[in-house]
DRENZA-5741 format. One record per residue (C-alpha): x, y, z; chain. Coordinates in steps of 0.001 Angstrom, whole numbers, plus 500000, padded with zeros to 6 digits. Each point is the difference from the previous one (the first is absolute). Layout:
BEGIN
     c1     c2     c3 chaine
      X      Y      Z      A
...
***
This chain:
BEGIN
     c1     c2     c3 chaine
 324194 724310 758002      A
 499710 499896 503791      A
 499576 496515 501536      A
 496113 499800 501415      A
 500669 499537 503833      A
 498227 496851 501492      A
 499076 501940 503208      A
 495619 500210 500457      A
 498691 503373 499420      A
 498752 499456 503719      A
 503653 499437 501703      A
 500712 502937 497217      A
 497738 502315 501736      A
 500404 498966 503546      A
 503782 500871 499379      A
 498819 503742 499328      A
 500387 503446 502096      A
 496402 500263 500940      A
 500601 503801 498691      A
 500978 498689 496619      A
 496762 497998 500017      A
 497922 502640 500896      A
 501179 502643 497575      A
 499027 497037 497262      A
 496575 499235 501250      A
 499832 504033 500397      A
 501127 500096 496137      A
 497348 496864 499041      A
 497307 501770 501359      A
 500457 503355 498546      A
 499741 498455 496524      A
 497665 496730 500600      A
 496486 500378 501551      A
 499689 497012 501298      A
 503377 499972 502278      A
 498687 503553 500974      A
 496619 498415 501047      A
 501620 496757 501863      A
 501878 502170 501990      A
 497435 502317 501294      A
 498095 496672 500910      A
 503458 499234 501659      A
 499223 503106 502592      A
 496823 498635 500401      A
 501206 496465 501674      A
 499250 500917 503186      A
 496541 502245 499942      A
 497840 496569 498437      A
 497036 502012 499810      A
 502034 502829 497663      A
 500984 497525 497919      A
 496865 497965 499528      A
 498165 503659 499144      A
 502886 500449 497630      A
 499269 496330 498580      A
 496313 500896 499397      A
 500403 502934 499090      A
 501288 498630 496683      A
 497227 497502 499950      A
 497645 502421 500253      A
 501666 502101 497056      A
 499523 496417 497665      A
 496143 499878 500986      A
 499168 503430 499039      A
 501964 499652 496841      A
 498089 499600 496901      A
 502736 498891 497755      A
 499392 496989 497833      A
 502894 497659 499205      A
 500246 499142 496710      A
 501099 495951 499333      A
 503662 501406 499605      A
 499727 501941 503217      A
 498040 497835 502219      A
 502915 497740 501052      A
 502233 503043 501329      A
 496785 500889 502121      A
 500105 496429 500920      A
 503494 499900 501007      A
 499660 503844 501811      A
 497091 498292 501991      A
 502343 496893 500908      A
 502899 502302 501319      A
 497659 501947 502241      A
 498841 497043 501533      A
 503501 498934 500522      A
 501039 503138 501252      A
 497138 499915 502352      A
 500942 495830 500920      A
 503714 501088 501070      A
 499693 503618 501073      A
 496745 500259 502137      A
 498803 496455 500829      A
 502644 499129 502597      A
 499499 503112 501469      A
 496203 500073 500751      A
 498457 496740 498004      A
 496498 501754 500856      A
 500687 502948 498276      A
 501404 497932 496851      A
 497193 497121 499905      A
 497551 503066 499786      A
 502098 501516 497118      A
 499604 496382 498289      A
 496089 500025 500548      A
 499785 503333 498753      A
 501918 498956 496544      A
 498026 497192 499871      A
 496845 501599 500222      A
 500921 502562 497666      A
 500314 497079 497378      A
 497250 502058 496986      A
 502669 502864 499889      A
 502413 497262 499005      A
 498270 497925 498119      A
 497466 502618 498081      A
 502687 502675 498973      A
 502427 497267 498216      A
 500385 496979 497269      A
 501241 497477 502318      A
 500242 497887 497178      A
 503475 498884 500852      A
 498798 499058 503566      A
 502108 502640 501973      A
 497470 501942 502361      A
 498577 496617 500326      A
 503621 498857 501544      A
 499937 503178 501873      A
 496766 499235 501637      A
 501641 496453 500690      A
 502410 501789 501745      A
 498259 502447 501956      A
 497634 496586 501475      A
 503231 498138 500882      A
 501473 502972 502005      A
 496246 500717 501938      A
 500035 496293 500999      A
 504049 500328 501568      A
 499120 503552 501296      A
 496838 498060 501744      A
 502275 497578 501545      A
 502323 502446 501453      A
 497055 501764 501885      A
 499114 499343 503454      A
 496370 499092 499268      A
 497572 497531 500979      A
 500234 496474 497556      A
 496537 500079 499573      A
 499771 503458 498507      A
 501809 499070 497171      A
 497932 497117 497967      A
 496888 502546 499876      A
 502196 503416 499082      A
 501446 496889 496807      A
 496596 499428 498896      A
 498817 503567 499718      A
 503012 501213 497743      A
 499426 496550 497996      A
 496564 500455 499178      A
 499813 503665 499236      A
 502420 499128 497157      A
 498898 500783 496781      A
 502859 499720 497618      A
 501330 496483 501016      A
 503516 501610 501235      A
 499272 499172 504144      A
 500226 495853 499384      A
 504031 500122 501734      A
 497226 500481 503842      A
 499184 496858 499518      A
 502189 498403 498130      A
 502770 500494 502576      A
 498188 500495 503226      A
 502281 498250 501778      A
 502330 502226 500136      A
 497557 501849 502664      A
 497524 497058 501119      A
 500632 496243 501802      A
 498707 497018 498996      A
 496670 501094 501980      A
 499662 503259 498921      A
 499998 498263 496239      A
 497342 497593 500752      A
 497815 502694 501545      A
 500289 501848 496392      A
 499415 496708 498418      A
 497336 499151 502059      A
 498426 503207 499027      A
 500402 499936 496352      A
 498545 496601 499996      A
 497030 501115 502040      A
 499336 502814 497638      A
 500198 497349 497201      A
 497664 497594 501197      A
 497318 502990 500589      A
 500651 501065 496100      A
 499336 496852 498668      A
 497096 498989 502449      A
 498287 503468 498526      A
 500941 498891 496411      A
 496203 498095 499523      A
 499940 498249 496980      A
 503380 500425 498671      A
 502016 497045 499249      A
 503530 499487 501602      A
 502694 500519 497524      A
 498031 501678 497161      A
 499661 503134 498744      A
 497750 502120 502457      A
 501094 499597 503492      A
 500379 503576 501845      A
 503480 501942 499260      A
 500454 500127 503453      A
 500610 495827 500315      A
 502861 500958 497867      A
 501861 502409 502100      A
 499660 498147 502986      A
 500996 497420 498196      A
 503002 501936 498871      A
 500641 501358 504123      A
 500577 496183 501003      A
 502182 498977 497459      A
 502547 502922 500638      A
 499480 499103 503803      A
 500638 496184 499161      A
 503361 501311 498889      A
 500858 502125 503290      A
 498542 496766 501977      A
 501808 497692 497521      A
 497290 497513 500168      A
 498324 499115 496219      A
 497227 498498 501911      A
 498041 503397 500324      A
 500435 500712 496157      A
 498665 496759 499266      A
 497191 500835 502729      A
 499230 503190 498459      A
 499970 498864 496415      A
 498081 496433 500394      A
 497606 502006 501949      A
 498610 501953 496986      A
 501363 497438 497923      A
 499600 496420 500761      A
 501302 498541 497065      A
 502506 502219 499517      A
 502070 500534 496082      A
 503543 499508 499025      A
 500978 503431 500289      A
 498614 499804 504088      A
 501536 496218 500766      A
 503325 501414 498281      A
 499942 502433 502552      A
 499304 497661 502818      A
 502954 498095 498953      A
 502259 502652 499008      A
 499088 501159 504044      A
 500742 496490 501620      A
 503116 499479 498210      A
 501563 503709 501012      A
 499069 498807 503349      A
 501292 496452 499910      A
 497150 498180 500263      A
 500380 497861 497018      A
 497389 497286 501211      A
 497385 502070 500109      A
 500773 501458 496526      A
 500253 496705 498906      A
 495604 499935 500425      A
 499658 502903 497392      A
 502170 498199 497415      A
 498391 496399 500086      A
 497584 500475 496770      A
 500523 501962 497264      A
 499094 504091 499385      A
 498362 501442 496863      A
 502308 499707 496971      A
 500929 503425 500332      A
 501332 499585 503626      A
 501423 496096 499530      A
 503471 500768 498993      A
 500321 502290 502975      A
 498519 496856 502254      A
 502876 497547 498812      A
 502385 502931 500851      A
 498878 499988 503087      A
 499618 496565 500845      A
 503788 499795 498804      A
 501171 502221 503002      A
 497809 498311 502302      A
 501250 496494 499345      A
 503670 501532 500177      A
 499191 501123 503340      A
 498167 496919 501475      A
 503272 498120 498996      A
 498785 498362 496834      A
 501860 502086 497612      A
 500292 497498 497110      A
 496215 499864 499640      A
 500449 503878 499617      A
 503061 500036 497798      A
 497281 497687 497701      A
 497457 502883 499718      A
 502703 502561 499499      A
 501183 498116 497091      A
 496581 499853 498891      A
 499502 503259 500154      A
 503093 500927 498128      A
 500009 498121 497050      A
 496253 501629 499249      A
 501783 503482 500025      A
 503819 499430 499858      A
 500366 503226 502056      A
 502988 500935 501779      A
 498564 500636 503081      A
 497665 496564 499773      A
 503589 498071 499425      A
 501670 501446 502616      A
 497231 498761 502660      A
 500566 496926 498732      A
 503816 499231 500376      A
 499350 501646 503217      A
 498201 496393 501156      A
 502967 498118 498175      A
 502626 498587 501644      A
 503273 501286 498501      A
 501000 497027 498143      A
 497281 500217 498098      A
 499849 503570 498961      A
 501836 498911 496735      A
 497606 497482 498679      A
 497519 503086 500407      A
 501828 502548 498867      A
 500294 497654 496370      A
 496600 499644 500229      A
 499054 503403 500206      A
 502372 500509 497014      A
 498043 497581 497670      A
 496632 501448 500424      A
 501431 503285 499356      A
 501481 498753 496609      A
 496707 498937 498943      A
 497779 502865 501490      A
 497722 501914 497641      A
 500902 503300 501549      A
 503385 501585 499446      A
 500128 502364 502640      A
 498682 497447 502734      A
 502594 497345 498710      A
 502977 502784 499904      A
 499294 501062 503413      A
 500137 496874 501126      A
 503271 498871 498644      A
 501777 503333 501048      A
 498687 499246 503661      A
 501635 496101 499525      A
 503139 501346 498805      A
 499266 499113 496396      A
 500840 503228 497725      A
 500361 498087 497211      A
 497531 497797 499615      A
 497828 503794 501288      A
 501936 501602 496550      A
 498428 496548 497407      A
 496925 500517 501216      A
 499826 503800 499189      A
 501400 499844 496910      A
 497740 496771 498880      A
 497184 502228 501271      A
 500783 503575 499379      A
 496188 500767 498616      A
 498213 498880 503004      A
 502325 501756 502641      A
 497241 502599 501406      A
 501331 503852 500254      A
 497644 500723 502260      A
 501596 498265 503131      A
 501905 502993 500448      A
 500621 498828 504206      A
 502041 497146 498644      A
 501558 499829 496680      A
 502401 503278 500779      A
 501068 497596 503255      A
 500297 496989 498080      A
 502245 501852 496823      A
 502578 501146 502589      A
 500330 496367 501830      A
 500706 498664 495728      A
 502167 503054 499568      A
 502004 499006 503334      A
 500368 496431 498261      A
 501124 501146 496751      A
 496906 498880 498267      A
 499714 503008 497877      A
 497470 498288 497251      A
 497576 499416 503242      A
 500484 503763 500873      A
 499190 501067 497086      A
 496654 498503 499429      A
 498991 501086 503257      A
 500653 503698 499488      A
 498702 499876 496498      A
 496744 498500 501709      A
 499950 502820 502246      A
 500650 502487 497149      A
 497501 498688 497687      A
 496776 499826 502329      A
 500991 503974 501213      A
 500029 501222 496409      A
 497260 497758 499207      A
 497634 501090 502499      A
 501317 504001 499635      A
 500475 500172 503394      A
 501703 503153 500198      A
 500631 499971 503751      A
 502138 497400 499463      A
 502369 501447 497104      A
 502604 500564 502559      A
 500309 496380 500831      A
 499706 498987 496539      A
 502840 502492 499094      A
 502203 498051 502928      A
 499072 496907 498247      A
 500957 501062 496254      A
 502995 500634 501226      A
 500677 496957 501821      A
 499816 498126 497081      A
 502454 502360 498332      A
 502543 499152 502422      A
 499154 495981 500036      A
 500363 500319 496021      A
 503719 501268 500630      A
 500844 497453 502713      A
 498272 496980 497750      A
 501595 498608 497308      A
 496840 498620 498591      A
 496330 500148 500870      A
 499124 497333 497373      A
 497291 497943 499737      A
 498494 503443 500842      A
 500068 502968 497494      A
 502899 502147 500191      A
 499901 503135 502471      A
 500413 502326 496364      A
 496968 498428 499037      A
 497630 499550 503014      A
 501225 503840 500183      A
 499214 501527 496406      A
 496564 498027 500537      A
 499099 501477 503054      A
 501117 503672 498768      A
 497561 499153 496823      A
 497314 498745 502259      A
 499865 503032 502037      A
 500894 503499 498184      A
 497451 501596 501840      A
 500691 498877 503978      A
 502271 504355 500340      A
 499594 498787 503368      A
 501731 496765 499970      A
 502912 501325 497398      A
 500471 503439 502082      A
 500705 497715 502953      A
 502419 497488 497950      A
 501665 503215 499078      A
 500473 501085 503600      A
 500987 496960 501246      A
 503208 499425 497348      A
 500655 503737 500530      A
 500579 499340 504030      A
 501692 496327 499073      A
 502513 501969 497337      A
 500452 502778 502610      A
 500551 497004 503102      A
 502885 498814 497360      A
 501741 503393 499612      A
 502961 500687 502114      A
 500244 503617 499605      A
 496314 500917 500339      A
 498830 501307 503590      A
 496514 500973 499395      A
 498035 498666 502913      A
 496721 498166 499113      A
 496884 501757 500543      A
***
C-alpha cells in the first residue's frame, strides 16, 4: 500500500503544470454541473453586471417554480438556497456590494416562495433566510451609502416579515449600524410601543388581550438588546406591557445580564422566589451569579441543593464545578450514596457511570431490573456500552433487555431494526459472560421472548437478517458486499 504523503492538497496543486490543471477542471466540468456552472461564473468576474443577471437569473427560475418540497426534500432546497447565497457572498459582493445587497433584498423578499412551497419542519429554509439577512446587512456595510439610510431600509424588510425567518436584521444589526444608529431603532420601536399600549383602553397590562402588535415590538427590542448588548431595553420593553413581570420573563432578564456580565444587576431578578414551576431554574441561576460576584461557596450550596433533588449528571457536575479540588472526593462519595438508595434505576445508574462507579451502576440494575424503563431509548443504548467497556456484562444485559422488551411490547415496528441489533447484543454478552445469575439465563429470557411474540414477522425477519450479515462478517472466504 502506498504511504499517504503529508503534503496539503493546496501545496499539491500549486506544484501542478497549470495545463495539467486545466485539462482536470476541463474533465470535472464535462461530467459535474456544478464545476461547469462555477466556471462560466469564473468568465463572468470581471463584467459584475453579467454575473449578477446570471445570479438572478436563477433566482428568478426558484420564484416561478411551483414545486413543493416534501419534509424529506425541503432541507436539500434549504441547503441549494444557502450555497447560492454563498456563491453570491464570495463571487459578486466584493466586486459590486450594490449589485449583491440588492440580490440579498430580492431573496429576502421572495421569502412565500420559500416558505409556502416546503415543510420546513427541520428548520432549513428558515436557516437559509438567516443567511440571506446576515449577508444583506455585510453587503450594506460594504456600500458607499449614507449611515442614515440604513436604520429605515432595516425596519421595512423587518416588518413586512411574515414567516418569522427576518429576526438575524435585528438581532445582529451591528454588524451594519453604531451604537447611534441602534438607539435610533430602539428609540423607534419603543415609540411605536408606547402608542400601542396608550390605544389599548381598558386592557390590563400583562393579561390576556393587549394588541398583537405590543408583542412584536416587543419581540424587535429584545433582538436589538442583543446587537446593543444592553438587557436594559428587554427589561424596558417587557416591564412596559408587563409590570410585574413572570418567571419565564425575569429568567430572561437574568439569563441577559449574566451573558453580558452584569451579575449585580441580575442579582435584582433573583432576590424572591418565581412560581414553582420556574424556582428550580431561579436557584440555578442565582448559583452562577454568586460564582461570578466572587461568592462561589454560597453558590456551590444551591448547586448541591439542586442536585441531590434530581441526582442528575449534569446538576452534579455544576456543583463540583464551585468545589475546590480537595473536596471533590467527599462529593463525589456523596453523590454515590444517594444513588445507592435512589428509587429510580436508570437515574441512579447514570449517575454512578458518570462518577466512575460501574459497579455499584451493574447492583443497582440487577436489584432493579423491572423498573428499568425501555422507553429511554436516548440513554440506556449509551449507558450499556459504558457497562460493556467495564466488563459489567450482567448491567448490559438488563439494559438491552429493557430496550428489547418495551419495542416488542409497544409493536413498534419502526424500531425492529434496533431491536434486532439489541437481540443480538445479548447473544454475544451471553458468550463473553460466564454467568448472568441472579438474572434468568440468556436461553431462557430468549425462549420466553420467542413465545411471547410468534407473531412480531417483522421483528424475527430482521433477527434473521441481522445473524445472516454477523455469520457472513465471520466468514473468511465470503466476498459478497453488503447491500
Amino acid at each position: 500500500m502506498a504511504k499517504k504523503s503529508t503534503e496539503d492538497l493546496a501545496t499539491f496543486l500549486k506544484r501542478q503544470k497549470s495545463d495539467v490543471l486545466v485539462g482536470v477542471l476541463l474533465e470535472f466540468a464535462g461530467q459535474y454541473e456544478g464545476v461547469n456552472d462555477r466556471l462560466e461564473r469564473l468568465q463572468l468576474a470581471d463584467r459584475p453586471d453579467k454575473l449578477a443577471a446570471d445570479f438572478r437569473k436563477t433566482l428568478s427560475a426558484w420564484r416561478r417554480s411551483k414545486k413543493f418540497y416534501s419534509y424529506r426534500e425541503s432541507c436539500a432546497f434549504g441547503q441549494e438556497l444557502e450555497r447560492w447565497l454563498t456563491q453570491v457572498a464570495g463571487e459578486l459582493r466584493p466586486k459590486d456590494p450594490a449589485a449583491a445587497l440588492a440580490l440579498f433584498e430580492s431573496f429576502i423578499e421572495s421569502d412565500s416562495s420559500w416558505f409556502e412551497r416546503a415543510d420546513d419542519s427541520d428548520g432549513c429554509i428558515g436557516d437559509a433566510m438567516r443567511c440571506a439577512c446576515a449577508h444583506w446587512l455585510e453587503a450594506a456595510r460594504r456600500c458607499e451609502s449614507p449611515p442614515d439610510e440604513w436604520p429605515p431600509r432595516i425596519v421595512a424588510l423587518y416588518r413586512a416579515d411574515e414567516y418569522g425567518g427576518r429576526e438575524t436584521l435585528l438581532r445582529h444589526a451591528d454588524l451594519l449600524l453604531g451604537v447611534d444608529g441602534l438607539r435610533l431603532l430602539v428609540a423607534e420601536f419603543e415609540k411605536e410601543m408606547d402608542q400601542a399600549l396608550s390605544s389599548a383602553v381598558g386592557v390590563i397590562k400583562g393579561r390576556a388581550g393587549l394588541p398583537s402588535g405590543v408583542y412584536r415590538l416587543s419581540g424587535a427590542l429584545s433582538l436589538l438588546s442583543e446587537a446593543l448588548h444592553d438587557p436594559d431595553v428587554l427589561v424596558r420593553s417587557v416591564c412596559s406591557y408587563s409590570p410585574q413581570p413572570n418567571g419565564l420573563q425575569k429568567e430572561s432578564f437574568v439569563v441577559a445580564y449574566l451573558k453580558e456580565n452584569r451579575a449585580e444587576d441580575a442579582m435584582r431578578w433573583l432576590a424572591d422566589s418565581w412560581e414553582p414551576q420556574f424556582e428550580g431554574r431561579r436557584q440555578s441561576l442565582l448559583s452562577d451569579a454568586l460564582a461570578r460576584l466572587g461568592r462561589g461557596q454560597e453558590g456551590a450550596q444551591l448547586r448541591q441543593q439542586l442536585f441531590e433533588k434530581s441526582l442528575s449528571v449534569y446538576d452534579y457536575q455544576r456543583w463540583i464545578e464551585l468545589l475546590p479540588e480537595a473536596a471533590h472526593p467527599e462529593a463525589h462519595e456523596r453523590a454515590r450514596q444517594l444513588a445507592l438508595v435512589h428509587s429510580d434505576p436508570n437515574v441512579a445508574a447514570q449517575l454512578l457511570l458518570a462518577i466512575d462507579e460501574a459497579r455499584d451502576a451493574e447492583t443497582i440494575l440487577i436489584g432493579s431490573a423491572a423498573l428499568v424503563d425501555g422507553r429511554r431509548y436516548d440513554e440506556l443504548p449509551k449507558m450499556a456500552e459504558a457497562l460493556l467497556a467495564k466488563r459489567c456484562f450482567r448491567g448490559a444485559s438488563v439494559m438491552y433487555r429493557a430496550l428489547l422488551n418495551s419495542i416488542l411490547e409497544r409493536a413498534n415496528s419502526v424500531a425492529y431494526g434496533h431491536a434486532a441489533r439489541y437481540w443480538w447484543k445479548l447473544k454475544e454478552i451471553d458468550v463473553a459472560c460466564e454467568t448472568l445469575a441472579p438474572l434468568v439465563s440468556h436461553a431462557e429470557y430468549e425462549s420466553a421472548v420467542r413465545a411471547k411474540n410468534p407473531r412480531k414477522v417483522g421483528f424475527w425477519a430482521q433477527v434473521n437478517a441481522k445473524g445472516a450479515r454477523l455469520a457472513n462478517a465471520m466468514d473468511p472466504t465470503d466476498t459478497d458486499d453488503e447491500n
